[in-house]
C-alpha positions in Angstrom: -45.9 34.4 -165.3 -43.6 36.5 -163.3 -41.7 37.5 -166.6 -44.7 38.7 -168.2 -46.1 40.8 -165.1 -42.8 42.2 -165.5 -43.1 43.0 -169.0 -46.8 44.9 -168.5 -45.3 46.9 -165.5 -42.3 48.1 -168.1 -45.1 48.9 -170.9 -47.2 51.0 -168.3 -44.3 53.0 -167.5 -43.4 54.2 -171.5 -44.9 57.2 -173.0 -46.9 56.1 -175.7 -44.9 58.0 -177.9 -41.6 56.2 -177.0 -43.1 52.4 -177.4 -41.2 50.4 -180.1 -38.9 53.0 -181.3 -35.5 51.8 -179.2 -35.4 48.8 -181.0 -36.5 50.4 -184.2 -33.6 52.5 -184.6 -30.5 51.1 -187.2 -27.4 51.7 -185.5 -23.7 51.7 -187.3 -21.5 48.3 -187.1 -24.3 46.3 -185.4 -25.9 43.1 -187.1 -29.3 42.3 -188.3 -32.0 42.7 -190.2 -32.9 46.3 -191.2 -35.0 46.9 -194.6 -34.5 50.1 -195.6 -38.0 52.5 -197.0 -37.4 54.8 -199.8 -39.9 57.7 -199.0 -41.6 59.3 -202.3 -44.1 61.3 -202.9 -44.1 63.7 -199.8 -46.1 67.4 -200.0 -43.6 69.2 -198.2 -40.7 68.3 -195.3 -42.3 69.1 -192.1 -42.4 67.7 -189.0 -41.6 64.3 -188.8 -41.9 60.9 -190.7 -43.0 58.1 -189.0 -42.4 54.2 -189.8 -44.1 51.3 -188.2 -43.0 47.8 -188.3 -45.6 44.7 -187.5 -46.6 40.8 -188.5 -48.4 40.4 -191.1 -51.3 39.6 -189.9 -54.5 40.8 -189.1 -54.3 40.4 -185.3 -51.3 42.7 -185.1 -51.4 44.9 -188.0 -52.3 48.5 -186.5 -53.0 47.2 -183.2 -52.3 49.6 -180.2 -48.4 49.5 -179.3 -48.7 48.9 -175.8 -50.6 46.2 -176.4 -48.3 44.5 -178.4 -45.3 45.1 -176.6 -47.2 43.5 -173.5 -47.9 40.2 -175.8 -44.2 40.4 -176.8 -45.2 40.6 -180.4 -43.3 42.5 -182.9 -43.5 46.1 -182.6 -40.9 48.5 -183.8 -42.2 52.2 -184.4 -39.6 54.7 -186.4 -39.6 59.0 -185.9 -37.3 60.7 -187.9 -37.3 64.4 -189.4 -37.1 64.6 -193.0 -33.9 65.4 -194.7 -34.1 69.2 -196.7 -33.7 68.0 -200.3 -32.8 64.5 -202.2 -34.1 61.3 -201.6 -35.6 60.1 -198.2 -34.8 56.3 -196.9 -35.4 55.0 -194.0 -33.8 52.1 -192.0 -35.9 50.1 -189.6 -34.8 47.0 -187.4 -36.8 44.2 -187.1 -36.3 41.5 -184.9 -35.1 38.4 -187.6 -35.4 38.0 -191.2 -38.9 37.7 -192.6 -42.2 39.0 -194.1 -43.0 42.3 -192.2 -45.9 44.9 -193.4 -45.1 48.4 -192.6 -47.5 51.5 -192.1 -47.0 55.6 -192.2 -49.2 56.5 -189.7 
């Protein structure tokens, strides 16, 4: 109980914006699954792309990030500008190996 109360006070104190994306980040030399995206099909390279990472399933899939970082669930959310010119990938970390669905919000 007191581990989860701390969890929620943790969540409250995030920006939106900044919930799931320190985890979601793939860093050099450190282990563990990270399925790389291959962008395609992109109208022009502004602003940023953005990569989410949930269960699949329908109790999770698109659900509000606070909320699911409260529940401890799986939640990794990805911001990155896009390169100038070639191909776009991107690299997301997810917690183990497994089935994940992904969403471009």
């Amino acid at each position: 109980m007191m581990v989860h109360l701390l969890m929620q006070a943790a969540v409250a104190t995030l920006p939106i914006q900044e919930l799931g994306k320190a985890d979601a980040a793939c860093r050099q030399d450190e282990a563990g699954p990270a399925p790389m995206v291959e962008v395609v099909g992109l109208r022009n390279r502004r602003g940023l792309l953005k990569l989410e990472a949930y269960l699949p399933d329908d109790a999770g899939f698109l659900a509000d990030g606070a909320t699911l970082v409260a529940e401890g669930r799986v939640f990794r959310r990805l911001e990155v500008p896009p390169a100038a010119d070639g191909r776009i990938s991107m690299c997301i970390r997810v917690p183990r190996p497994g089935r994940y669905a992904m969403a471009r919000p």
